[in-house]
Structures are given as C-alpha cells and as structure tokens.
C-alpha angles and dihedrals in degrees: 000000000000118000103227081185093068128047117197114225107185103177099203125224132300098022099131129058100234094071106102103244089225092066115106111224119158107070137000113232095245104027107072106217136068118261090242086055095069092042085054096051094043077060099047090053091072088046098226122182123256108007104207115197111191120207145158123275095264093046098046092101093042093087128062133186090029130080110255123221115189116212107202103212132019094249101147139292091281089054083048090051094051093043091076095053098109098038080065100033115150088019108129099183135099111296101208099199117199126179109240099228084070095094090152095063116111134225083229095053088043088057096051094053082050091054083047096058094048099042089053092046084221127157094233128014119203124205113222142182136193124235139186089215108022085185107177088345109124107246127229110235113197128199122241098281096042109266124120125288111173140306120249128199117229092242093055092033124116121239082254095046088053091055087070119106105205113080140186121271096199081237116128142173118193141162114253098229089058104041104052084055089050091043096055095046085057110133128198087235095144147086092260101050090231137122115249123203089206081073088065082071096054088044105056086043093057083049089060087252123160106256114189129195126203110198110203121197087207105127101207136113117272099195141004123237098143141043094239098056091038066064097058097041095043094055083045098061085037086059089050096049089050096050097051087040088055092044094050087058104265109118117220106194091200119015104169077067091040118092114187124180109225088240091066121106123209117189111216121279095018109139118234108188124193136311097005121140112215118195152168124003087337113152122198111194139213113308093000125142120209113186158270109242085017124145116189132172130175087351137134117224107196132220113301087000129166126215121173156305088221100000148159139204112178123189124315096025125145125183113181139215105318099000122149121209095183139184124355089347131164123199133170142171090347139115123236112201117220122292097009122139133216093173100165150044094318141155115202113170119165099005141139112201117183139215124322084352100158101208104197127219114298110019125147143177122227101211097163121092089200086221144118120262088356118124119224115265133239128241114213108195105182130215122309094000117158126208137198123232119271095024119155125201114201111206136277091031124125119207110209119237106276104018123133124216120217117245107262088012109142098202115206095161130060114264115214127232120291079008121137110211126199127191113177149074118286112247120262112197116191109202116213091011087122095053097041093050090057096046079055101056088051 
C-alpha cells in the first residue's frame, strides 16, 4: 500500500560534476540492468508516494512507472534535490533522497534509516557507513559528544577529516518543511563550484536542527565512481542474485564464477556449473544442467536438459525436455526436440530438430543466403534423424523423419523420410602414388 507520508527522490547517476565522465555508469556488463534501476527498486520496496527519479534532459523518457524531475544542467546533488521540488510541491512528509549509483542498498537498510529518522525525532537523518579506506567517499565529522556535525567531501576535506573512517552514503531522509528552506540557502562554497546537497546538513545543524545518523554494518558499496568499485558492487548484486536463486532450490556449484541477470528464472533443482553467464528472459527449467563454460541469453532449457561444457545459446533457442547442446556448441533462434542431441563443435541457426535427432560433430546450417535483400532460410531436421559429421544444410532445406545423412555430405535439397542421403565426391584412392612421385623427384 503506498505510503502518502513518505516521497522517494533517486538522483540518478552523473548529476553532479564532480562525477568523472568516464565513469560508466548505466549498466554492468553481466548484470542486466542500469545501476539507477536497483536504487530505484530498494525505493520502491517502502511505496512511497510518489517515487521521483531526477535525471538530466536526454535521459528524462528513458524511466516508466516513476515521476520523472530534469534537472537542466549537472550543477550538484543539492541542484538535483531541488530539481524535484515541483514535482512535490504541497507534499508535507518525510523526502528520502537516495543517489542513484548505490545499486547495493537495500529496501531493508533504507527502512531502518528511516526508523532511525522517526524514532530521533530529527530534521534530517544520514546513512552512513564505516570503512577501512574511505578513498573519495565524504566523511561524517562528528562533534565532541557524537551528533552530527557536518559532512565534508573528500575533495574539501582536511588531511584530519580524511582520516576519518565513516563516510557518507549520499542517502538521506528529511523532512520536507526543512529541506526546501536548506536547499535554497545552498551556496557554491566548494572546489568544485556545485551545490551539494551534503551542505543542507550543515546547514540544518547551524540552525539548531535535529540531525540524525544511522550507522549500517552493511559492507557494500554505496556508489560507483570507479571501475573498480562498479566491480565491487557489481560481485556484490551478483552475490545477492545467487543466493535467492539457491534458497529458492537451484545449486550453483560456484556462484563467485556464476553471473545471473535478475530476469532469469531458475526452477528449482536445476544445476548451474562455473563459469556460465545467464541473461535476459532465459528459463531453466526443473533437473536441468547449464555449464560450465555456458553462456545463455533469452533462451528456454527444458526439463532434464543439458547445455555445455563451452556453449552458447544465443537468442530464440529452445532445447526441450532431455535435450543436450554439448562442447563447444552454438545455437540460435532454433528449436531442439526431447531427447536430441548436438553433442559437438556445431553451429545451428534457424532451425527447427525434432525428437531423439542425433546431430554429429561439425554440422552446420547454413542459414544465410549471402545475398542482397534475401532473408536467411530455415532448416527443418525431422525425428530420429541421424547425421554424419561434417554435414552442411544449406537453408531452406527440410530433412524427413528417419533419414540418415551421409558424413561430409553439404544438402541443398530436402531428403525424404527413411532416405540416406549422400553429397559429396566418391573416393578415389590411387594406390603407390606416394612411392612413384618420389622415384620421380630422384
């Protein structure tokens, strides 16, 4: 049920100036979503309404089911806060305000700042977090009795202020009636000429306002401005995604190898070996194995299933019950029937196999016409076909239930059923050629 008492405000990432622009910071390679996009669902878990992402002008279509705030130019987290004023305008509860690069915070850490900011009574609460090397993190500088003092950035910060270990986690909670004033008190005073929203603390303390810190022992990272640390965070989520996957019954032999988008659906005891990437909208169903050495994406695994080692199943591919897509294997857009097997060193694009089919090593369809304006063709192979090895099926062809294919055959025509059918030169064998070549040379 939404919560009308408390407004979401996710600044997402590269507001501020300071952020370096060669940063990436949308999406992690194995990971499937944008950084922004898991700040945005740790929000959503405490409903607040409304949930307010900010964002810059050429970004401002790229979110749905949130409101959206612009802010024109990148002027600082304070100029990002502010941007979403009107957006809230008349609303008189609490503005958690999270930075969109913390894609490891938690809807459950986020409610316990918010605990935090109600059981103090306080103006504005921080999340903060304590770390052995703050690097470029702002630190939280407390005065003598333990209250907030201010929060510095690394860049303004003193040699002994960066000798403190808790940092600032660019997570807030205020109350709206105090915020809006701070914000428009917000001065560029800084080496980076922005306005930071940090400042709005400082602020509300030199007012006599109540200033609140929640100190979480989570030990993830709470942005990315690095690579290094999109790293961190990144192992961490994956982390996350493994262990609801193994709860839920799937085993993951190794799962610090084992990179699963959060789209993915794992039935329960399916098998996922090392070193195997699972992405998009692929299901893996009941008793199946994937890997290792697999990489899937937008595929189906069927029930009892067998993928790799060292496969790929690339978009559109469907193995059913039983089927095996085997060493060093490529599939795409093509259905495999139960039970069939494409054990070896094969390619098999566009394609529909059926039931109990045997594909030996080194087939391939050749599903592209090579010319212009033509689509690529389809290759029908029927039930309980066997191939030879290094057979080639040039599309559109269909192969009949039953029928064999001769080894080294390239098929360009449709084979009937219980047909063998054979495409290649007859062997010529020339005995002595060897040994009278030689006398010749002499």
């Amino acid at each position: 049920m939404a919560n009308p008492n408390l407004a979401a405000v996710v600044l997402a990432a590269g507001l501020g100036t300071r952020m370096r622009s060669e940063t990436p910071k949308h999406l992690h390679p194995l990971l499937g979503r944008r950084l922004v996009d898991w700040v945005i669902e740790a929000a959503r878990g405490l409903d607040p309404d409304p949930l307010v992402v900010v964002t810059s002008p050429d970004q401002s279509g790229a979110f749905d089911g949130v409101t959206v705030a612009v802010q024109q130019e990148p002027r600082g987290t304070g100029d990002a806060t502010a941007a979403a004023r009107e957006v809230l305008d008349g609303f008189a509860g609490d503005v958690l305000v999270v930075s969109g690069d913390a894609a490891a915070i938690t809807t459950e850490i986020l409610g316990r700042l918010l605990e935090t900011h109600h059981s103090e009574g306080a103006a504005a609460t921080v999340l903060s977090f304590e770390r052995e090397e703050p690097g470029t993190y702002g630190r939280v500088v407390r005065a003598a009795e333990g209250t907030l003092q201010a929060i510095v950035e690394a860049t303004d910060a003193s040699d002994e202020e960066l000798a403190l270990k808790e940092i600032n986690s660019s997570i807030y909670v205020f109350a709206a009636e105090k915020l809006w004033p701070a914000l428009e008190r917000l001065q560029p005073a800084n080496k980076q000429g922005e306005l930071y929203l940090t400042d709005t603390v400082r602020d509300l303390v030199q007012a006599g306002e109540r200033v609140a810190v929640y100190k979480a022992d989570d030990q993830a990272e709470v942005g990315v401005n690095t690579r290094a640390e999109l790293a961190s965070i990144a192992a961490t989520l994956r982390d996350r995604i493994n262990h609801e996957h193994m709860l839920a019954g799937a085993t993951i032999v190794d799962p610090a190898t084992t990179w699963i988008e959060p789209s993915v659906e794992l039935e329960p005891d399916t098998t996922i070996h090392p070193f195997t990437v699972l992405q998009g909208e692929t299901k893996v169903a009941r008793g199946a194995q994937v890997g290792p050495h697999a990489v899937v994406v937008d595929s189906e695994v069927g029930p009892s299933a067998l993928v790799g080692p060292f496969c790929y199943l690339r978009p559109g591919t469907v193995l059913e019950a039983g089927a095996k897509a085997g060493a060093f294997v490529e599939i795409k857009n093509s259905r495999i029937g139960e039970r069939t097997k494409v054990p070896h060193q094969s390619y098999i694009g566009d394609a529909e196999v059926g039931a109990d089919t045997n594909i030996a090593a080194g087939n391939i369809t050749v599903n592209f016409p090579h010319e212009e304006g033509k689509p690529k063709g389809r290759t029908k192979i029927g039930r309980n076909v066997r191939t030879g090895v290094h057979n080639a099926f040039v599309a559109p062809v269909e192969i009949g239930d039953d029928a064999w294919i001769g080894a080294g055959s390239v098929i360009t025509d449709d084979v009937p059923p219980e047909a063998l059918a054979i495409a290649r030169q007859r062997q010529v064998t020339k005995e002595g050629h060897v040994r009278k070549k030689r006398e010749q040379d002499e």
